[in-house]
C-alpha positions in Angstrom: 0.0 0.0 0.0 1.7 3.4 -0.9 0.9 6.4 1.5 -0.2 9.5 -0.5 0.7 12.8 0.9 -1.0 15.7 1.3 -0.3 18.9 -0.7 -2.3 21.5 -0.6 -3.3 22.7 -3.7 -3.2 26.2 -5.5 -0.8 27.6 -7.2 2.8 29.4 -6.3 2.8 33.6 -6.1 4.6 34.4 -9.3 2.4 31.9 -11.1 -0.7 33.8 -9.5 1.1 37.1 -10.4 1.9 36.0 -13.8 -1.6 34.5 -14.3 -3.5 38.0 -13.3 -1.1 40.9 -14.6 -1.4 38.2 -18.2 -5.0 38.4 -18.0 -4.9 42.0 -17.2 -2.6 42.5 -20.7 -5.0 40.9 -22.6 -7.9 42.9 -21.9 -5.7 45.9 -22.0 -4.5 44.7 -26.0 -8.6 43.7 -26.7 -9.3 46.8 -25.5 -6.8 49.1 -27.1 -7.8 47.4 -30.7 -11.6 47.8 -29.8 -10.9 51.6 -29.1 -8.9 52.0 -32.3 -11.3 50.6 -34.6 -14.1 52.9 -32.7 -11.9 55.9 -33.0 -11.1 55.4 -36.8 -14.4 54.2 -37.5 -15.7 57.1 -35.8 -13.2 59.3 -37.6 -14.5 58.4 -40.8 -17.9 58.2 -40.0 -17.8 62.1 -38.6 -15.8 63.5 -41.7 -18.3 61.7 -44.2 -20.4 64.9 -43.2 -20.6 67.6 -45.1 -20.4 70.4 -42.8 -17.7 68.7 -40.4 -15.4 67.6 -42.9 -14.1 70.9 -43.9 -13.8 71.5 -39.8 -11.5 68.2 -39.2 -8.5 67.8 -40.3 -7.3 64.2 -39.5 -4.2 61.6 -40.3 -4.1 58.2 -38.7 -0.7 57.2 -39.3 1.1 53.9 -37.8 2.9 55.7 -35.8 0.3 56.8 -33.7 -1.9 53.4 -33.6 1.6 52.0 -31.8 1.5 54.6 -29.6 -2.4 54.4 -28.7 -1.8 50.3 -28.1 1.7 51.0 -26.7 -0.4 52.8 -23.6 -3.3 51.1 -23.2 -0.9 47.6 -23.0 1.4 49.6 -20.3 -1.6 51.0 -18.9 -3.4 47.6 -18.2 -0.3 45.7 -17.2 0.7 48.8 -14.4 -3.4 48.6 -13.2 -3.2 44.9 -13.2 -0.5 44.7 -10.4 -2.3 45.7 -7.5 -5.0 43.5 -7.8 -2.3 40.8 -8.6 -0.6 41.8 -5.7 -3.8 41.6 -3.3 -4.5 38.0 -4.2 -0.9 36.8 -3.6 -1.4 38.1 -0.3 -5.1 37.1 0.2 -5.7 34.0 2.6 -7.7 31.6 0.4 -9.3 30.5 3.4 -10.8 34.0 4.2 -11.9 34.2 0.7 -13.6 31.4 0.9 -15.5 32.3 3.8 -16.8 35.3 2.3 -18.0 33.9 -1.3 
């Protein structure tokens, strides 16, 4: 007969770190290329107008669609780490008592 031991299960604190600030990147990118499309499709919508299109003067250039996705990504990962941070130090017990 073998004797199983007990390991409590869960995962380590990087891997809990890793796994929210990842999660909060992915939303940030999803987000950043949702905005984008809104804001160029928006662009384009609002200068198909006869009366604004004269007003606006627009260029969307690559340049500034890295820039727009550079900070949302930066953004998302910075505003990802304390919540990341809170459930590393959470007691799972606790949580559960409160779900």
């Amino acid at each position: 007969m073998r004797s199983v031991s007990f390991q409590p299960s869960g995962g380590s604190t990087g891997r809990i770190m890793k796994m929210i600030v990842l999660e909060g990147l992915i939303l940030a990118f999803l987000g950043g290329v949702t905005g984008l499309a809104l804001g160029v499709g928006g662009l384009y919508w609002l200068t198909g107008f006869t009366r604004v299109k004269d007003m606006i003067e627009y260029e969307v250039s690559a340049r500034l669609l890295m820039e727009v996705m550079s900070g949302a990504i930066i953004l998302g990962g910075l505003g990802s780490l304390h919540p990341a941070w809170r459930a590393v130090r959470l007691n799972v017990v606790d949580a559960l008592r409160y779900e």
